[in-house]
C-alpha positions, 0 to 999 in steps of 0.5 A: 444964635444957637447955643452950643450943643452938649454931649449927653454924659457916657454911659458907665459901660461905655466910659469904662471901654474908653477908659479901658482903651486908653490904658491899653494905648499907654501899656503899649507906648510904655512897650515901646518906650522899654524896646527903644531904651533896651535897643539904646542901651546895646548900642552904648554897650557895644560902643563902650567896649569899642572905645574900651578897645580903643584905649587898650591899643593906645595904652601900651604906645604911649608908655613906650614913648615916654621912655620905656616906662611900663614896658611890662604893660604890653605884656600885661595886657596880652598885647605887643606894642606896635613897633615904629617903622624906620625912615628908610623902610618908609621910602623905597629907593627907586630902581631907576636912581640905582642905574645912574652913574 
C-alpha cells in the first residue's frame, strides 16, 4: 500500500490570496446577511404600522360598546365610530310580499 501523499506547504504569496479570497467571501456574506435583515426589518415596520392601524379602527368600537365610555375617543383620534346598521335595513322586504293580500 502506498502512503498517503502530502500536499507540499503553500507558498507565503499563495496562502496570502487564499487568505485574501477567503475574507473577501465572508465580506460578501456579511453584505448579504446586512440586505436580508434591512429587507426584514421593513417588512415588520410596515406590518407593525398595519396592525397599529388595526388597533386604532377597533379602539373607538369597543368603547361604544361598553356603554358610551370614551365616546370622545373617536374624536381624539380623528375617527368616527362606525355606526350598527339596524335589522330592518339589513333584510330588505320583497316586492313581491307587498303585492299579496
Amino acid at each position: 500500500m502506498a502512503a498517503p501523499r502530502e500536499d507540499p506547504a503553500p507558498s507565503g504569496s499563495s496562502k496570502a490570496q487564499g487568505d485574501a479570497n477567503d475574507l473577501a467571501q465572508a465580506y460578501r456574506e456579511l453584505l448579504r446577511g446586512e440586505q436580508a435583515a434591512s429587507t426584514l426589518e421593513a417588512n415588520l415596520t410596515n406590518l407593525e404600522s398595519k396592525l397599529d392601524a388595526l388597533l386604532a379602527a377597533y379602539e373607538p368600537a369597543e368603547t361604544t360598546e361598553e356603554g358610551g365610555k370614551d365616546s370622545d375617543a373617536g374624536e381624539a383620534s380623528g375617527k368616527t365610530p362606525e355606526k350598527k346598521e339596524k335589522p330592518a335595513q339589513q333584510s330588505k322586504e320583497d316586492p313581491q310580499d307587498e303585492k299579496q293580500p
